[in-house]
Structure formats: C-alpha cells, structure tokens
C-alpha positions in Angstrom: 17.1 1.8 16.1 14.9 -0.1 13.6 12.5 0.5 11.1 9.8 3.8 11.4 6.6 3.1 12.2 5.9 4.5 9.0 8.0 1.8 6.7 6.7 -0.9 8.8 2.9 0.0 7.2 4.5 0.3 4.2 6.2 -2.5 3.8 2.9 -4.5 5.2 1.0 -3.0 2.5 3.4 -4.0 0.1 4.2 -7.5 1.2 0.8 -8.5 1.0 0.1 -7.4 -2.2 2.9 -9.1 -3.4 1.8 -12.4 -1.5 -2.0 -12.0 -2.4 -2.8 -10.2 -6.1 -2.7 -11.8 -9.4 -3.3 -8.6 -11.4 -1.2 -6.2 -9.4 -4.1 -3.6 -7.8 -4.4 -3.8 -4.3 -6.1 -1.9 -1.7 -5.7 -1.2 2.1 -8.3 0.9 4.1 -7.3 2.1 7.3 -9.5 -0.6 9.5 -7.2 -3.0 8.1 -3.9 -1.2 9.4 -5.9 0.0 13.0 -5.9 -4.1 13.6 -2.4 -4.6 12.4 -0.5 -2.0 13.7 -2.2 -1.1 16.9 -1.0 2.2 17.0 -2.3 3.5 13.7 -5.7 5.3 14.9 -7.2 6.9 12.1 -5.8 10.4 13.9 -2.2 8.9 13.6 -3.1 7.7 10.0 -3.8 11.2 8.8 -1.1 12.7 10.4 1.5 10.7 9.2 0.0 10.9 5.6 2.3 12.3 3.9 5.3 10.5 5.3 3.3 7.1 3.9 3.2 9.1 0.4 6.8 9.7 0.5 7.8 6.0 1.5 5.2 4.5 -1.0 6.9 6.8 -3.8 10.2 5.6 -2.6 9.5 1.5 -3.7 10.4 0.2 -6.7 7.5 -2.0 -6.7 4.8 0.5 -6.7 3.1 1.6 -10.4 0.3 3.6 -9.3 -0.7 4.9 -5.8 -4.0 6.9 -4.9 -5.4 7.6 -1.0 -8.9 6.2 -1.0 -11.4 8.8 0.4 -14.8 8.1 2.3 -18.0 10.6 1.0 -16.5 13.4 2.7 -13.3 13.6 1.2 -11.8 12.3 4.2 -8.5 9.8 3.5 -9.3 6.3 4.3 -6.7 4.3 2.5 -4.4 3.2 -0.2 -5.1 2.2 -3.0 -2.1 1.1 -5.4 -0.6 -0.9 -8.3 2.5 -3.1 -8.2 4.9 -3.7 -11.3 3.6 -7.4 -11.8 6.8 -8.6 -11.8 6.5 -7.8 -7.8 3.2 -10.1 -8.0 4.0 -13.5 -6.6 0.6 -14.9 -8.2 1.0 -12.9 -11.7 0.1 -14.5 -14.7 1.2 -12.6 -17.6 2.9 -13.7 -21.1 4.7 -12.1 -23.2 4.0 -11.8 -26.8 6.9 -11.3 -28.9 6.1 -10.9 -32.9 
C-alpha cells in the first residue's frame, strides 16, 4: 500500500535536515509542506497533528521537537533537533582528555 501521507512529511522533514543543517536545528512551517505535499492545507496539517507528533517521536534521528505557533497560538510548524550524527554537514570534534 505504501507509505502514509503522514510519514511521507515526516520523512521530508527529516531528509532535508539531514541534507541541509550543520548544527542540527531545523525548522519547517507549514507554507513549506502546502508547496510540497499538495494535499497538506493548513486544515489537513492540524488535523493530522498529532499523528506527525507520534511519527516524529518515533525517529531515531530526532533530539528535540516543538510545533511552532503564529501570535495566536495557532500550530504553524516544526521545529526540531537532529542527533548530529544524522547531520550530513556536521562539524563537530571530539575532545577526549
């Protein structure tokens, strides 16, 4: 049958933060997924919230997660943090004493 609507904005999210940060944060507002993914309105957005929650908890790449809200409190988008070793740009180094 394929992959839910819901893990394929997931794993969009997630694949480009891989691709793109060098620090792991990464954010995604909901006018970025309505041009993607041409049937995530807004409406289908917030009703599927939770599900996206639930998926995003699911990944093993994901640190940190928040929904971003406009000035009234309305969900907007995602804002999350990816273990760096998920970040294809990373530069970290490891001090060992």
């Amino acid at each position: 049958m394929g992959k839910s609507y819901v893990s394929k904005i997931v794993d969009f999210m997630v694949e480009e933060a891989e691709k793109y940060t060098d620090s792991g944060s990464w954010a995604v507002y909901y006018c970025e997924l309505n041009e993607e993914f041409k049937f995530a309105s807004d409406e289908w957005l917030d009703n599927h919230l939770t599900a996206i929650l639930r998926e995003f908890n699911q990944r093993e790449e994901i640190a940190d997660l928040s929904v971003v809200r406009d000035k009234n409190g309305n969900p907007c988008g995602f804002d999350f943090v990816l273990w760096l070793m998920y970040c294809q740009n990373a530069e970290f180094t490891v001090d060992i004493h």
